[in-house]
N, CA, C and O atoms as a GROMACS GRO file, in nm:
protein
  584
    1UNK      N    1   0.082  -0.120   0.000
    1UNK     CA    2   0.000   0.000   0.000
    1UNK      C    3   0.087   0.126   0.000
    1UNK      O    4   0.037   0.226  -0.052
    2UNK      N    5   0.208   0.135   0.050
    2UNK     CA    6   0.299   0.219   0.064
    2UNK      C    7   0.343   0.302  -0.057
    2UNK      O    8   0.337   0.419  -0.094
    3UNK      N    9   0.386   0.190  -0.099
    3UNK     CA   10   0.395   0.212  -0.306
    3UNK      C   11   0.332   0.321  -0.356
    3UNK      O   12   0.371   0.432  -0.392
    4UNK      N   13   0.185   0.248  -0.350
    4UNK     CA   14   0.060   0.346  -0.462
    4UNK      C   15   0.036   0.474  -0.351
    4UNK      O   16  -0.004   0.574  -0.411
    5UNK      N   17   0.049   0.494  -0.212
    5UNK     CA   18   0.044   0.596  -0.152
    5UNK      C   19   0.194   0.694  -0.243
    5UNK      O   20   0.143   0.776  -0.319
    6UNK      N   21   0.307   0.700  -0.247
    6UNK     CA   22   0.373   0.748  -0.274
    6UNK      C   23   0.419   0.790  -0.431
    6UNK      O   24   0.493   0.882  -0.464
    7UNK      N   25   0.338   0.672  -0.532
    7UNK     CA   26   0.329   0.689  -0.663
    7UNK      C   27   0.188   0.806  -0.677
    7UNK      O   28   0.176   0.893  -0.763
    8UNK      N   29   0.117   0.782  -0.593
    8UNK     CA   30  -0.001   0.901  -0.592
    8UNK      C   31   0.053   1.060  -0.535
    8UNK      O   32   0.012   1.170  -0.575
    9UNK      N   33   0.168   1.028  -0.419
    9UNK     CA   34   0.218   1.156  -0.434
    9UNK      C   35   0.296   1.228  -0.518
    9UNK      O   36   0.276   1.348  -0.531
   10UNK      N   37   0.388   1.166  -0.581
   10UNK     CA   38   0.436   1.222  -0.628
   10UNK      C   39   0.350   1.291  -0.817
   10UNK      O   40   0.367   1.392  -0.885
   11UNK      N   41   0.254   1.158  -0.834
   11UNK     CA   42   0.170   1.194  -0.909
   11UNK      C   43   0.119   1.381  -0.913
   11UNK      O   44   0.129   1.469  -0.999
   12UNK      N   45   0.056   1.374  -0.758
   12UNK     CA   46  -0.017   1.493  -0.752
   12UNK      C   47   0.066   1.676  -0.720
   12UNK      O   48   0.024   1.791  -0.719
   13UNK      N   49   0.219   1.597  -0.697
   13UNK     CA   50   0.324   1.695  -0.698
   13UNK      C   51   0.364   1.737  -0.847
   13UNK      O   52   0.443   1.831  -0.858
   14UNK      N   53   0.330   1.695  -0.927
   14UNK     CA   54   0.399   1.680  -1.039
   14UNK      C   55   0.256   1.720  -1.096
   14UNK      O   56   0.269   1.716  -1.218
   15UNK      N   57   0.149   1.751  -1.070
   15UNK     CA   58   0.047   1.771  -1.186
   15UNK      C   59   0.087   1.930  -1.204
   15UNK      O   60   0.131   1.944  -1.318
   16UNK      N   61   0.087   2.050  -1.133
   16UNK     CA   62   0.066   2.111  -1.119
   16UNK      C   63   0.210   2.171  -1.232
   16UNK      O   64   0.224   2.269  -1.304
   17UNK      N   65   0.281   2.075  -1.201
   17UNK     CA   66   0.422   2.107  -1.339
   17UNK      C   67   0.335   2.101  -1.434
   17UNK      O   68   0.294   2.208  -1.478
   18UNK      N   69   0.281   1.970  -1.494
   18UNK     CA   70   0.236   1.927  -1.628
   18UNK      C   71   0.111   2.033  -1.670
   18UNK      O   72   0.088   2.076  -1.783
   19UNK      N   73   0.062   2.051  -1.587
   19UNK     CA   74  -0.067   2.138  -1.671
   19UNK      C   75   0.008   2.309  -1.648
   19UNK      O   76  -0.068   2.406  -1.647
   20UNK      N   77   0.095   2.320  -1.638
   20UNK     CA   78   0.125   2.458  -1.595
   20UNK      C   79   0.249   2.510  -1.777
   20UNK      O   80   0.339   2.446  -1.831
   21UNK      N   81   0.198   2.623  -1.807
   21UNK     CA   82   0.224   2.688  -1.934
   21UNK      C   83   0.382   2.715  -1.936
   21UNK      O   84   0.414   2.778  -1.836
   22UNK      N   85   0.477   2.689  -2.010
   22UNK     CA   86   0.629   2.718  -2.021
   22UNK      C   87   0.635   2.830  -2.116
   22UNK      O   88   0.549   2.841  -2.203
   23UNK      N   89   0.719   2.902  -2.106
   23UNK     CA   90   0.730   3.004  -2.199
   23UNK      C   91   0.874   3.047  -2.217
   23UNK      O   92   0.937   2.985  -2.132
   24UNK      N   93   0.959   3.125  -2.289
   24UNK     CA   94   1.065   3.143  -2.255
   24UNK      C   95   1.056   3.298  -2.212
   24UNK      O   96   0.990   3.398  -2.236
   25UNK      N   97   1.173   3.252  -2.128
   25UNK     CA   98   1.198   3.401  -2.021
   25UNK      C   99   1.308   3.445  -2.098
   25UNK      O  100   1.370   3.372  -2.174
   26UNK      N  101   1.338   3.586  -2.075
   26UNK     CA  102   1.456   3.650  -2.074
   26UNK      C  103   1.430   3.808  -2.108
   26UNK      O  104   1.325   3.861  -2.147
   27UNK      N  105   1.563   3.868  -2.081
   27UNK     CA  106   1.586   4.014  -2.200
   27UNK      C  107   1.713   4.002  -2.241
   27UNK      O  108   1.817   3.973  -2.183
   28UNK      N  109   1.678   4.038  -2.386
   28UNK     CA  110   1.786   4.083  -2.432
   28UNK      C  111   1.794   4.188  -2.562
   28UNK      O  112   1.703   4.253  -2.613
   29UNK      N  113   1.946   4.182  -2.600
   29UNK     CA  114   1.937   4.284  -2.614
   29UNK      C  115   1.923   4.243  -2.800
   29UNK      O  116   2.008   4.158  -2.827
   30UNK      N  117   1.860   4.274  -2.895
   30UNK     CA  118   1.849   4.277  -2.995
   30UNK      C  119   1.946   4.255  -3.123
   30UNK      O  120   1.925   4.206  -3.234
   31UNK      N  121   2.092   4.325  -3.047
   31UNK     CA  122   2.173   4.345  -3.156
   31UNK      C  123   2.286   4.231  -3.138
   31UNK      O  124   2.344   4.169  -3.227
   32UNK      N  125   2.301   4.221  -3.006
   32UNK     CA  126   2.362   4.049  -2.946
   32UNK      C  127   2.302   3.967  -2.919
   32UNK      O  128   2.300   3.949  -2.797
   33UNK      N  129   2.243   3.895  -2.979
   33UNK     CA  130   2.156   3.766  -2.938
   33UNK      C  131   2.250   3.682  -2.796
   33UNK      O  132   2.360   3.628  -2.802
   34UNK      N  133   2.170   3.696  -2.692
   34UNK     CA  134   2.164   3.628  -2.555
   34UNK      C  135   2.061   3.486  -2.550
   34UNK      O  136   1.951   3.476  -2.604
   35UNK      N  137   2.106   3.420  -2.497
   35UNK     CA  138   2.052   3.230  -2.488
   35UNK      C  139   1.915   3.287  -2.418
   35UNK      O  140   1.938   3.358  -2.320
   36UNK      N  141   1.796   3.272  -2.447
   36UNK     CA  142   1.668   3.269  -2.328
   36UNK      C  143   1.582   3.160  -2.243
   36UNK      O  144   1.502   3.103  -2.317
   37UNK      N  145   1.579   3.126  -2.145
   37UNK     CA  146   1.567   3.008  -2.074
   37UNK      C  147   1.409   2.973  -2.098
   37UNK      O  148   1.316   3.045  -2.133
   38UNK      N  149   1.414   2.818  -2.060
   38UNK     CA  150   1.212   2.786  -2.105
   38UNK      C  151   1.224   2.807  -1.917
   38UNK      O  152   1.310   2.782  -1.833
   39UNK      N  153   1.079   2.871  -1.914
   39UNK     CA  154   1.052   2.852  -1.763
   39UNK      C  155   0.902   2.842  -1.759
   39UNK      O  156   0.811   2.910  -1.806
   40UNK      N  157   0.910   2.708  -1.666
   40UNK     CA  158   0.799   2.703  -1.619
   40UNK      C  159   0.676   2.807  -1.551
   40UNK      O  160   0.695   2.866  -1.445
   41UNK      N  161   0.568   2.816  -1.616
   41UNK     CA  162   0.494   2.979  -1.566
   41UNK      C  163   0.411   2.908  -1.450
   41UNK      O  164   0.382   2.789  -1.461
   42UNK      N  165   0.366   3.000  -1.312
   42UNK     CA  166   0.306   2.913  -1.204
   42UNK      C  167   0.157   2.912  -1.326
   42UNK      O  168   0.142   2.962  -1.437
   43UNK      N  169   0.073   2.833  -1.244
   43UNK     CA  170  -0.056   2.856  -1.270
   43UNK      C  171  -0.170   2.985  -1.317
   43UNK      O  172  -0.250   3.002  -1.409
   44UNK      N  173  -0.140   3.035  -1.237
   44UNK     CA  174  -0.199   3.181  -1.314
   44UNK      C  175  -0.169   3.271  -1.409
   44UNK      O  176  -0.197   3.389  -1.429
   45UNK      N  177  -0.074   3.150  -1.486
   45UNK     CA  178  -0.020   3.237  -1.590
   45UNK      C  179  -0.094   3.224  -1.731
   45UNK      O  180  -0.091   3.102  -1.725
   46UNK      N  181  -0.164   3.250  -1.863
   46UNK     CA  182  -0.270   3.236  -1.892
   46UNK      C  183  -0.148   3.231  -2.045
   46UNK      O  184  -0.151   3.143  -2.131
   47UNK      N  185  -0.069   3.328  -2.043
   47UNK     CA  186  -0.008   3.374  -2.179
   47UNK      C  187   0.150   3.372  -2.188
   47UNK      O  188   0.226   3.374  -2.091
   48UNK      N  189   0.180   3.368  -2.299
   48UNK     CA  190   0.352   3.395  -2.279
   48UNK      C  191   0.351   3.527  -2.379
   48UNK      O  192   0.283   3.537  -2.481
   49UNK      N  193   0.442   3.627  -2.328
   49UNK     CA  194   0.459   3.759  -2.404
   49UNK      C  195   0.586   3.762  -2.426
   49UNK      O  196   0.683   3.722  -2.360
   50UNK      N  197   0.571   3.826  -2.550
   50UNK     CA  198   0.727   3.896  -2.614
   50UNK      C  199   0.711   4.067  -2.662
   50UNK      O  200   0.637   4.129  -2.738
   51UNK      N  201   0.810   4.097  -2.584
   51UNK     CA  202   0.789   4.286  -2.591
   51UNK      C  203   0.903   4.342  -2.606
   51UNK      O  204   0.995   4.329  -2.526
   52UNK      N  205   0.910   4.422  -2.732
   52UNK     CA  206   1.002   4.507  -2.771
   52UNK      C  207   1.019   4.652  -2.748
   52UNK      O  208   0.930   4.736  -2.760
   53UNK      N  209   1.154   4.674  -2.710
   53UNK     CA  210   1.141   4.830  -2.629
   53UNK      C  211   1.257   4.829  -2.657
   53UNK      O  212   1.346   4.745  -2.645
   54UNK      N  213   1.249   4.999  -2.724
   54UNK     CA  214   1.334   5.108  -2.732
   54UNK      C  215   1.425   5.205  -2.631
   54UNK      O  216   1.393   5.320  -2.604
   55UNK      N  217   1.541   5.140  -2.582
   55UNK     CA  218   1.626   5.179  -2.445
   55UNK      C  219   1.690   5.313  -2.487
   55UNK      O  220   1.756   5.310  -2.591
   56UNK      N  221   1.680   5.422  -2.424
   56UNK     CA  222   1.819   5.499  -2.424
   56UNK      C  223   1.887   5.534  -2.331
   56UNK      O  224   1.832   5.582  -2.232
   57UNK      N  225   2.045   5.518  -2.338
   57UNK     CA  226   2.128   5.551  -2.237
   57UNK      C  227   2.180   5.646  -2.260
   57UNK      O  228   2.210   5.681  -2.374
   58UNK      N  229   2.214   5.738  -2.109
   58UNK     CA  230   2.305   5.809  -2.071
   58UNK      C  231   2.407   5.858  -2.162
   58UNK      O  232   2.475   5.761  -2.194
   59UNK      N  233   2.444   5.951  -2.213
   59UNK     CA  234   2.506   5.943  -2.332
   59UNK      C  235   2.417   5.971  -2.460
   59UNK      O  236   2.465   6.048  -2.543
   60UNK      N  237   2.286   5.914  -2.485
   60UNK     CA  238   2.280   5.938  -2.593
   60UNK      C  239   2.226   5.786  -2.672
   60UNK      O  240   2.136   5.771  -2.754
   61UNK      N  241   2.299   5.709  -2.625
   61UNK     CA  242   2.294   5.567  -2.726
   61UNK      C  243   2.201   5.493  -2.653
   61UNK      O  244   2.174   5.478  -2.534
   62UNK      N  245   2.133   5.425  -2.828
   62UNK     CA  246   2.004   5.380  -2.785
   62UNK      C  247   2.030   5.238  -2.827
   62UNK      O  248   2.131   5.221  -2.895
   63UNK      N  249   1.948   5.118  -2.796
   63UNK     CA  250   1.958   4.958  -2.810
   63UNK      C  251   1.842   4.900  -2.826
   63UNK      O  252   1.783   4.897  -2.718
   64UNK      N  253   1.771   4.843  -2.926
   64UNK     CA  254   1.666   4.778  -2.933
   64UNK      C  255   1.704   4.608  -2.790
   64UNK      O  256   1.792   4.523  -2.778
   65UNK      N  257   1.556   4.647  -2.706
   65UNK     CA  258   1.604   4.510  -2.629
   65UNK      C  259   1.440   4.452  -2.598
   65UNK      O  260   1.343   4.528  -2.598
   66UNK      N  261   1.431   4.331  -2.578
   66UNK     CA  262   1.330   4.248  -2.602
   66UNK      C  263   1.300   4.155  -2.451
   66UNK      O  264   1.404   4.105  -2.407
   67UNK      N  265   1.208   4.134  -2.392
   67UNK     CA  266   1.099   4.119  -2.316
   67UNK      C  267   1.096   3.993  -2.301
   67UNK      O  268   1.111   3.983  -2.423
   68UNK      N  269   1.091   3.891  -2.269
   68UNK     CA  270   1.039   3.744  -2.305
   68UNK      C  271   0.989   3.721  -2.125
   68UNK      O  272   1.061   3.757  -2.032
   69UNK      N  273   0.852   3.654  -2.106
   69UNK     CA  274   0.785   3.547  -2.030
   69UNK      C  275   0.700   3.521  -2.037
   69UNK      O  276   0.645   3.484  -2.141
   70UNK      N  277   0.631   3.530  -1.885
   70UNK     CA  278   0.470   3.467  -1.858
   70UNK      C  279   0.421   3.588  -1.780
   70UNK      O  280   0.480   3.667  -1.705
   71UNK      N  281   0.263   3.576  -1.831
   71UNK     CA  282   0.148   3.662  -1.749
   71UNK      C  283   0.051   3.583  -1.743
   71UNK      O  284   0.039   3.470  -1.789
   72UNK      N  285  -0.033   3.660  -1.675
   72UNK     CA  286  -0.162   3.613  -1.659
   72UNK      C  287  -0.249   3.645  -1.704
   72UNK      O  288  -0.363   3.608  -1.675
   73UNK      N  289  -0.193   3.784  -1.852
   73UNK     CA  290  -0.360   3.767  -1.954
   73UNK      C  291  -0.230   3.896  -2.041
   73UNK      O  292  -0.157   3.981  -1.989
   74UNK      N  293  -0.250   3.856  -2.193
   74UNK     CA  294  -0.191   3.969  -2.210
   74UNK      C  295  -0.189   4.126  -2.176
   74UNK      O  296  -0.090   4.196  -2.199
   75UNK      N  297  -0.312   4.179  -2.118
   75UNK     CA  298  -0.330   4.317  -2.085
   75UNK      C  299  -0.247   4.354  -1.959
   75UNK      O  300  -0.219   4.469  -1.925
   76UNK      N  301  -0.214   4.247  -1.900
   76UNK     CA  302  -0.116   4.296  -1.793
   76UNK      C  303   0.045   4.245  -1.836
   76UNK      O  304   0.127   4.266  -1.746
   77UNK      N  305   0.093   4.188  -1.946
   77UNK     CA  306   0.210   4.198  -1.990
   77UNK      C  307   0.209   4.311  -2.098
   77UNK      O  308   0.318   4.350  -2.140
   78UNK      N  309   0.108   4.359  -2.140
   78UNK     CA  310   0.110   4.536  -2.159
   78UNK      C  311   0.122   4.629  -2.094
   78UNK      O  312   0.201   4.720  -2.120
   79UNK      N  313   0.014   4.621  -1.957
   79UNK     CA  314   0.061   4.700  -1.821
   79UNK      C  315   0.181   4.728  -1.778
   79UNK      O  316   0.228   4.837  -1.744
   80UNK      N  317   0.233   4.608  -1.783
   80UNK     CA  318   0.330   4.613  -1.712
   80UNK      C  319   0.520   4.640  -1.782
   80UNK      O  320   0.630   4.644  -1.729
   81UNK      N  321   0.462   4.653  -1.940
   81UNK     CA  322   0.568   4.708  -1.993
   81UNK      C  323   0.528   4.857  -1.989
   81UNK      O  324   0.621   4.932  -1.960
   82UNK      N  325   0.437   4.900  -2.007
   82UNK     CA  326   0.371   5.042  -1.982
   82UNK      C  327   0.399   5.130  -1.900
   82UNK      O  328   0.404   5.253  -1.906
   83UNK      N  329   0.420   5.041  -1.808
   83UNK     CA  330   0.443   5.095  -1.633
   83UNK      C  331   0.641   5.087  -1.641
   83UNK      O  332   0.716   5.173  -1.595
   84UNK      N  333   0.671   4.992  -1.692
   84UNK     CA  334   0.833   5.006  -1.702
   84UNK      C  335   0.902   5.105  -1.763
   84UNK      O  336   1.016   5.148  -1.744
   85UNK      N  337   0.789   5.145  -1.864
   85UNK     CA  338   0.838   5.286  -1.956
   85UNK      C  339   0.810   5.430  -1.912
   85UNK      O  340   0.842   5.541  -1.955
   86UNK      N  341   0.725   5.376  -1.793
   86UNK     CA  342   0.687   5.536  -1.749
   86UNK      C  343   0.774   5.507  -1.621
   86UNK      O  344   0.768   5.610  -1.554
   87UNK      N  345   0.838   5.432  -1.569
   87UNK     CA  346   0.900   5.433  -1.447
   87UNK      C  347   1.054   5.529  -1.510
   87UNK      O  348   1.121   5.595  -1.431
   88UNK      N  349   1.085   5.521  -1.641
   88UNK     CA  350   1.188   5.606  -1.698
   88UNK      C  351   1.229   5.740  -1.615
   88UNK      O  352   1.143   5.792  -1.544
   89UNK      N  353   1.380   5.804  -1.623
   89UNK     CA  354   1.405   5.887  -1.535
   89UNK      C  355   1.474   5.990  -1.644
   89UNK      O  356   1.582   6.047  -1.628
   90UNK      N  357   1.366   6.004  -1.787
   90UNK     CA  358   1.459   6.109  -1.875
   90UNK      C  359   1.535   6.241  -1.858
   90UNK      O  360   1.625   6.281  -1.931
   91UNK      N  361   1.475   6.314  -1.732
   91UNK     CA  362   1.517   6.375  -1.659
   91UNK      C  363   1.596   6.397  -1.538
   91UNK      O  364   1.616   6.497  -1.468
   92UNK      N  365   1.643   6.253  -1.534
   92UNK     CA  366   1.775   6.259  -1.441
   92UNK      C  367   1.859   6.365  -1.391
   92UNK      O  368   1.931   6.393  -1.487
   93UNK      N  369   1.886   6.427  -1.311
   93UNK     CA  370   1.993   6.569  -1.306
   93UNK      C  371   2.127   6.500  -1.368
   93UNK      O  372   2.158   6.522  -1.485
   94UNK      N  373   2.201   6.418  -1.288
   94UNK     CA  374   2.336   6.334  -1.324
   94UNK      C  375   2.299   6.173  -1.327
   94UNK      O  376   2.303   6.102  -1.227
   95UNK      N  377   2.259   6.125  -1.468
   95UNK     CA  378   2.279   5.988  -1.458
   95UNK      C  379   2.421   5.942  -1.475
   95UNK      O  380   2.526   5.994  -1.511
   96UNK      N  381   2.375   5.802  -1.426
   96UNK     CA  382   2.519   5.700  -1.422
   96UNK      C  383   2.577   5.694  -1.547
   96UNK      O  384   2.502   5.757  -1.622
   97UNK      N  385   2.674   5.650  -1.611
   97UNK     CA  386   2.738   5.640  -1.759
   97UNK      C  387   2.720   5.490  -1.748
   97UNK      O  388   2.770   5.411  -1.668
   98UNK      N  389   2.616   5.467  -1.871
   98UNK     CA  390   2.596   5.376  -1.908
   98UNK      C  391   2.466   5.310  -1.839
   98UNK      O  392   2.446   5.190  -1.818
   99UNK      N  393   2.377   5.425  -1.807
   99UNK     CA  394   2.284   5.397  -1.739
   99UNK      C  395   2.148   5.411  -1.816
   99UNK      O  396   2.137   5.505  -1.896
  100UNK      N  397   2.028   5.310  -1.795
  100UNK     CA  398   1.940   5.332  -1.872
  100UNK      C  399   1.832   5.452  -1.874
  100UNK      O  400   1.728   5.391  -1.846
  101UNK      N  401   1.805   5.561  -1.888
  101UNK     CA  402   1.726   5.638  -1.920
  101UNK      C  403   1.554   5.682  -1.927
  101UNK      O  404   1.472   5.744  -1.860
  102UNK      N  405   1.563   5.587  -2.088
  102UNK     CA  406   1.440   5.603  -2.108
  102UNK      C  407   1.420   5.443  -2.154
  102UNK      O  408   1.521   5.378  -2.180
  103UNK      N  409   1.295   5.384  -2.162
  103UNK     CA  410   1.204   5.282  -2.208
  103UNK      C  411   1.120   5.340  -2.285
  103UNK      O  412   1.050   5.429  -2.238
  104UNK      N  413   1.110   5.310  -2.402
  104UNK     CA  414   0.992   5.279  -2.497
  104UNK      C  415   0.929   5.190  -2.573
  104UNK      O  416   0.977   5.164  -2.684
  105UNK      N  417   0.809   5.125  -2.529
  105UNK     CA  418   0.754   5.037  -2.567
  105UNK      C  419   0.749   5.003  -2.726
  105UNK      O  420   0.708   5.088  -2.804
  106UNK      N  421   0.775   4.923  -2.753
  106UNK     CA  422   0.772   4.935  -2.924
  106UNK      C  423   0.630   4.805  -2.989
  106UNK      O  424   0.585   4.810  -3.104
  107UNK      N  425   0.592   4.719  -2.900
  107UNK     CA  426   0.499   4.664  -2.900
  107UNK      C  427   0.532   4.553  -2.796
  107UNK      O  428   0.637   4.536  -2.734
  108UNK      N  429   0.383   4.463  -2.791
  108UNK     CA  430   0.390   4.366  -2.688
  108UNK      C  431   0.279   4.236  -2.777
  108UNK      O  432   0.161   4.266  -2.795
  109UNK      N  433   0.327   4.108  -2.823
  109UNK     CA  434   0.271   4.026  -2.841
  109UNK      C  435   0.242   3.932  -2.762
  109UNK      O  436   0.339   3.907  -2.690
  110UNK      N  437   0.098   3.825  -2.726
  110UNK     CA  438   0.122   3.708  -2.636
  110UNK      C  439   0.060   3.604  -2.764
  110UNK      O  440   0.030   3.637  -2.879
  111UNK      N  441   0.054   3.479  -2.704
  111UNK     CA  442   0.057   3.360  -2.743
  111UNK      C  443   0.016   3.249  -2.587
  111UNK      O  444   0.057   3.266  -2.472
  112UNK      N  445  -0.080   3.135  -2.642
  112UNK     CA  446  -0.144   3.050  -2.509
  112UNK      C  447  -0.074   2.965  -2.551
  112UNK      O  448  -0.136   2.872  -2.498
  113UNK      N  449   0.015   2.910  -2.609
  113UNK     CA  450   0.092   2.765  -2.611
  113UNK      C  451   0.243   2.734  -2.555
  113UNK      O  452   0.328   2.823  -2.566
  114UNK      N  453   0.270   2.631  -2.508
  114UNK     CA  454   0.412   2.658  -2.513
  114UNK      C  455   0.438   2.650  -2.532
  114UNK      O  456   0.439   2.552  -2.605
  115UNK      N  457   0.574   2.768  -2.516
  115UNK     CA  458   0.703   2.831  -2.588
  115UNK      C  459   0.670   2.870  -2.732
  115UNK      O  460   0.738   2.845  -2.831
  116UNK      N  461   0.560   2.934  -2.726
  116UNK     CA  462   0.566   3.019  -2.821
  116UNK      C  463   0.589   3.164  -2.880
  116UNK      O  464   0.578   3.210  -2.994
  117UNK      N  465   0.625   3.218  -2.758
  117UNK     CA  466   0.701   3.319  -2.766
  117UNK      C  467   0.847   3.342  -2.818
  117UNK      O  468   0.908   3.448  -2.836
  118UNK      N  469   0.877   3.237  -2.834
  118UNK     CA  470   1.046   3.226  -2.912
  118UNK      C  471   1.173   3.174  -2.874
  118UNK      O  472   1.142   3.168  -2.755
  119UNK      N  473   1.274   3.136  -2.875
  119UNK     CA  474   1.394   3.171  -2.836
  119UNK      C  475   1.491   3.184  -2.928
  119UNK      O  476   1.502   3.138  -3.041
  120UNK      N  477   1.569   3.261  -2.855
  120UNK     CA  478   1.698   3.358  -2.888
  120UNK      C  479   1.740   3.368  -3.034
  120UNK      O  480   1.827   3.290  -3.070
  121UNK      N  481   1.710   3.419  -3.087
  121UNK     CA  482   1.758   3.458  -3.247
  121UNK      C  483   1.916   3.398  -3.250
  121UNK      O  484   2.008   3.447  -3.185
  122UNK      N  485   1.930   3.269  -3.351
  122UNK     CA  486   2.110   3.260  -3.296
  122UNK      C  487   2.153   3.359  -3.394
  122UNK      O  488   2.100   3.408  -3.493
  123UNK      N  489   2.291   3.375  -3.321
  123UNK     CA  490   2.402   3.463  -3.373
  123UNK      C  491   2.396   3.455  -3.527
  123UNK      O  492   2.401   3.347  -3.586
  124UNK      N  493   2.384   3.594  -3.598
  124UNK     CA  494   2.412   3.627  -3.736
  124UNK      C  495   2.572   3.677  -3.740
  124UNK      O  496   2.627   3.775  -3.689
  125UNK      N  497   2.633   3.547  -3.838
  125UNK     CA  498   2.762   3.594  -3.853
  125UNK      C  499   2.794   3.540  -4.048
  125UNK      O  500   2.818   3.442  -4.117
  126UNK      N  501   2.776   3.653  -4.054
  126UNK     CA  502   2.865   3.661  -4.235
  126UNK      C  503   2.919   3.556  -4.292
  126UNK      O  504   2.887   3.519  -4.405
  127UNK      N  505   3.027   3.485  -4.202
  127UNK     CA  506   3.105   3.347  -4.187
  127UNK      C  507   3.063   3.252  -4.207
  127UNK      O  508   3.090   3.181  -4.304
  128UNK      N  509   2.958   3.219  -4.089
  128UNK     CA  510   2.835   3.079  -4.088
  128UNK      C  511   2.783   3.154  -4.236
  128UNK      O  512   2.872   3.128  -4.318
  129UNK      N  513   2.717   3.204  -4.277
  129UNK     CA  514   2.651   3.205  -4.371
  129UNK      C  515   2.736   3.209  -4.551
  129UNK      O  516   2.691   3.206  -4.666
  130UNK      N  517   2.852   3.215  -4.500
  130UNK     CA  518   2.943   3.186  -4.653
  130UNK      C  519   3.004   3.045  -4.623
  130UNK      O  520   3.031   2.985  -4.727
  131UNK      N  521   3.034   2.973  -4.506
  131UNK     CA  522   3.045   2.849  -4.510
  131UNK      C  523   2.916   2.763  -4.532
  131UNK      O  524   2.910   2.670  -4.613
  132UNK      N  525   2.829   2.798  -4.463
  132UNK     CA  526   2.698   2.721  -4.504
  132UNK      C  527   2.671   2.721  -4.673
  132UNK      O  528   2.625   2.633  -4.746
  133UNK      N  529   2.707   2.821  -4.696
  133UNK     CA  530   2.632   2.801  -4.890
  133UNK      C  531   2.795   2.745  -4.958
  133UNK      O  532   2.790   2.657  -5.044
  134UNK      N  533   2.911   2.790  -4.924
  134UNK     CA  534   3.020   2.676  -4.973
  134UNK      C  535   2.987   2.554  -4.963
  134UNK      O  536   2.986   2.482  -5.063
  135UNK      N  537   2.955   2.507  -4.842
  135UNK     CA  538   2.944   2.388  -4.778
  135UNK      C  539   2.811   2.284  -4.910
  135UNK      O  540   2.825   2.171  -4.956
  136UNK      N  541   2.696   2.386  -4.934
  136UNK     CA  542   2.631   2.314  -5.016
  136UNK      C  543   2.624   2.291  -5.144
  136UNK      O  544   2.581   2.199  -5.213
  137UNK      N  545   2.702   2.454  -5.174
  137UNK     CA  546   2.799   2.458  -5.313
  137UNK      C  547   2.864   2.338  -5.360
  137UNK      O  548   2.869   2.288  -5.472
  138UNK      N  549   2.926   2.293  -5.221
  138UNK     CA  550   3.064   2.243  -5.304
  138UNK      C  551   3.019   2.054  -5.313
  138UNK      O  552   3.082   1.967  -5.373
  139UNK      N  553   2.901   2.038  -5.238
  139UNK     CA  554   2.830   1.926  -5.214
  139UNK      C  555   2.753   1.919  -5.373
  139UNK      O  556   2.790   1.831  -5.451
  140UNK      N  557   2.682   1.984  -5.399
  140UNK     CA  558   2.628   2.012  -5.502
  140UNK      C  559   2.726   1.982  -5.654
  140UNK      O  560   2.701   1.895  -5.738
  141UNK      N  561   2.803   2.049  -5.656
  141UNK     CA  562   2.941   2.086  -5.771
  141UNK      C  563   2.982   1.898  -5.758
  141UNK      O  564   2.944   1.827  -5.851
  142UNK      N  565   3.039   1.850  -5.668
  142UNK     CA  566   3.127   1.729  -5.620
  142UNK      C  567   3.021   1.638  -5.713
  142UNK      O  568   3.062   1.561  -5.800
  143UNK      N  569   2.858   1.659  -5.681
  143UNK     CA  570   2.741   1.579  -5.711
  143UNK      C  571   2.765   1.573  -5.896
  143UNK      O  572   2.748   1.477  -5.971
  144UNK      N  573   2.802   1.689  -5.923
  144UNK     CA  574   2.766   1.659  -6.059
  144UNK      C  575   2.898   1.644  -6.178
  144UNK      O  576   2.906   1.652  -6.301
  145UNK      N  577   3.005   1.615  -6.050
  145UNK     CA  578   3.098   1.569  -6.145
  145UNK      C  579   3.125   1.371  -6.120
  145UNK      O  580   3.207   1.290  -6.163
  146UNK      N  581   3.020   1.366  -6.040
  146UNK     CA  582   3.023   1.207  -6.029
  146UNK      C  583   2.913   1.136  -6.151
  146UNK      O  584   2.900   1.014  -6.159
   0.00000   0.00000   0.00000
């Protein structure tokens, strides 16, 4: 009896994983693609959002950077980028160097499935993309002299 007592617990520990929405988390920053983790969303999480915002720093220089998780309905992963952009301090007397500024929302999408919000754009490099078409070039070429 011990058994099915403890196969039932762990059963009922573990439901609350399985029916519960994954999404990927992270920020980053647009122009360096950063790895974004899948994370489990608790229960009240309804949506996974991805939100793009317009940073400027201190200085002057600005960075497209991007949003990734879980909410609990998209209108509050709008809220709540809304509220991050008005928490902005464009008027700083002396900001820090290299400090963020301003937030501007550039949009906010959700999605009910998981991980459908995305992950991480891999690295665009010139290189991979002239070895990749050599690579099938030369597969191709080899093909038609056999």
């Amino acid at each position: 009896m011990g058994g099915i007592q403890l196969a039932l617990l762990l059963f009922l520990l573990g439901w609350e994983r399985g029916l519960s929405l994954q999404c990927y988390s992270c920020t980053e920053d647009m122009e360096r693609a950063y790895g974004c983790q899948q994370e489990q969303c608790p229960l009240t999480a309804q949506v996974c959002y991805n939100s793009k915002m317009r940073v400027t720093f201190s200085g002057g220089m600005k960075r497209n950077q991007q949003f990734k998780g879980c909410a609990p309905s998209c209108k509050e992963a709008q809220d709540a980028m809304n509220q991050l952009s008005q928490m902005s301090k464009p008027e700083s007397p002396k900001p820090k160097p290299g400090e963020a500024i301003k937030y501007e929302v550039q949009g906010v999408s959700c999605c009910d499935r998981d991980l459908c919000n995305g992950g991480a754009l891999p690295g665009r490099s010139p290189w991979a993309l002239a070895g990749g078409l050599l690579l099938s070039l030369g597969a191709a070429c080899l093909w038609t002299l056999l």
